[in-house]
C-alpha positions in Angstrom: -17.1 35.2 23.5 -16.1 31.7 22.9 -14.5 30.4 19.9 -14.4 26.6 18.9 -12.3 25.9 15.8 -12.9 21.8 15.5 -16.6 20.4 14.6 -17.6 19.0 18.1 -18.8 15.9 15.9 -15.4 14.9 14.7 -14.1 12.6 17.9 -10.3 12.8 18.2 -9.2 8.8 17.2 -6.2 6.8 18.4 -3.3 6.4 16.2 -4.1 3.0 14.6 -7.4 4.6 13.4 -6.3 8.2 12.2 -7.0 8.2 8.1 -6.2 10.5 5.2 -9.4 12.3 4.5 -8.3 14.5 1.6 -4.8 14.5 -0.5 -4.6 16.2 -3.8 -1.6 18.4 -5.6 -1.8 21.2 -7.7 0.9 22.2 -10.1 1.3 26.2 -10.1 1.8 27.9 -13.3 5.6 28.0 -13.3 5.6 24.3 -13.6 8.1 24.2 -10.7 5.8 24.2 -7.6 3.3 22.3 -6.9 0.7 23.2 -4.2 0.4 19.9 -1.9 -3.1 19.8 -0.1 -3.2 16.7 3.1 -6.4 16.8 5.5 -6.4 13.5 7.7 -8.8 12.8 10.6 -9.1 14.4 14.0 -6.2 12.9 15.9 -5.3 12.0 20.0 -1.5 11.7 18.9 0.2 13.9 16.8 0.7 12.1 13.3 3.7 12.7 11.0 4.0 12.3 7.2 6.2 11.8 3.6 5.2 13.3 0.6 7.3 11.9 -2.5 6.8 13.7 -5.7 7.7 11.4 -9.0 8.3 11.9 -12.1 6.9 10.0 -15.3 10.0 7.3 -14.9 9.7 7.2 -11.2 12.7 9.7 -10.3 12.0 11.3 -7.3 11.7 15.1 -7.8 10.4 16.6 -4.6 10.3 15.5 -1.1 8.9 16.8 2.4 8.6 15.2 6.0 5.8 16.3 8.2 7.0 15.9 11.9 4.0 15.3 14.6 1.4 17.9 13.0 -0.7 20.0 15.1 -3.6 20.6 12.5 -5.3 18.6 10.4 -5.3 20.5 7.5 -2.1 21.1 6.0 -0.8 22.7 2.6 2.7 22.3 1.2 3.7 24.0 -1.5 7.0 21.5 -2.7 9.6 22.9 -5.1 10.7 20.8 -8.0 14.2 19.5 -8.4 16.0 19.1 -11.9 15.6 20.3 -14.7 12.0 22.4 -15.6 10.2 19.3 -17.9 7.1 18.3 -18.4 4.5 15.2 -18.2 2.6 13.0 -15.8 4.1 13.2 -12.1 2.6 11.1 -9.0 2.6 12.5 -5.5 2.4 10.2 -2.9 2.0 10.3 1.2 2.8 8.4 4.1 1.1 8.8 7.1 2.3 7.1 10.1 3.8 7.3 13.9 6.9 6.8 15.1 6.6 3.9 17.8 8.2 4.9 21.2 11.8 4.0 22.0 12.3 1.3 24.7 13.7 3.4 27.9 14.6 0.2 29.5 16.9 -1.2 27.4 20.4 -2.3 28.4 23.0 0.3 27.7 25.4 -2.3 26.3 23.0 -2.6 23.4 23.0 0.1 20.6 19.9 1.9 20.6 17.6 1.5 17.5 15.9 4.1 16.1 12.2 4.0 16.3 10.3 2.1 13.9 7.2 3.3 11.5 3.9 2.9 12.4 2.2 3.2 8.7 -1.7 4.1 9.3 -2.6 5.5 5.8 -1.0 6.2 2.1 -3.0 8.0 -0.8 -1.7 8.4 -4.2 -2.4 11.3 -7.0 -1.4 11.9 -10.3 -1.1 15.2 -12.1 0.1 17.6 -15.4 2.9 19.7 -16.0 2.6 21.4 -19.6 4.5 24.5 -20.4 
């Protein structure tokens, strides 16, 4: 019996051309979690990502790092930080690759971390009402 779990007509791309296909964020009832949803492109190189949750001022409220995801499809559910309040909020994600650190440098010079390759960002809003 053989099992194939990717669609044979979605071609694995290159970094530069990997793409968010599908972002959206769904509060759950509580109004302290909200239920992140990230699908991006079939990928040759293992991308990695930021989600930033923000409040109706701009305060950051939630956070997560993806690091060099194996699937495509990922869900996060993020907690809320601060006090329980409600409004508009914006989630927002970075997608990107880390480039590769320089082997060959001299070892007189301090190493620099690697630099972000930004491929894609998508932005959402959504409701908290209690």
């Amino acid at each position: 019996m053989d099992i194939f779990f990717a669609d044979p007509d979605d071609v694995p791309l290159p970094p530069e051309e990997v793409r968010i296909r599908e972002f959206k964020a769904d509060p759950w009832p509580d109004g302290r979690r909200v239920k992140i949803f990230l699908e991006v492109t079939p990928f040759q190189k293992r991308p990695s990502g930021e989600v930033l949750i923000t409040d109706h001022t701009g305060q950051p409220v939630a956070t997560a790092n993806i690091i060099e995801t194996i699937d495509p499809r990922m869900e996060i559910n993020m907690h809320l930080r601060g006090p329980v309040s409600e409004g508009v909020f914006t989630a927002t994600v970075v997608l990107f690759y880390l480039e590769d650190i320089d082997e060959d440098q001299p070892e007189e010079e301090p190493l620099l971390p690697p630099q972000r390759m930004i491929v894609d960002e998508a932005q959402v809003t959504f409701e908290i009402s209690n």
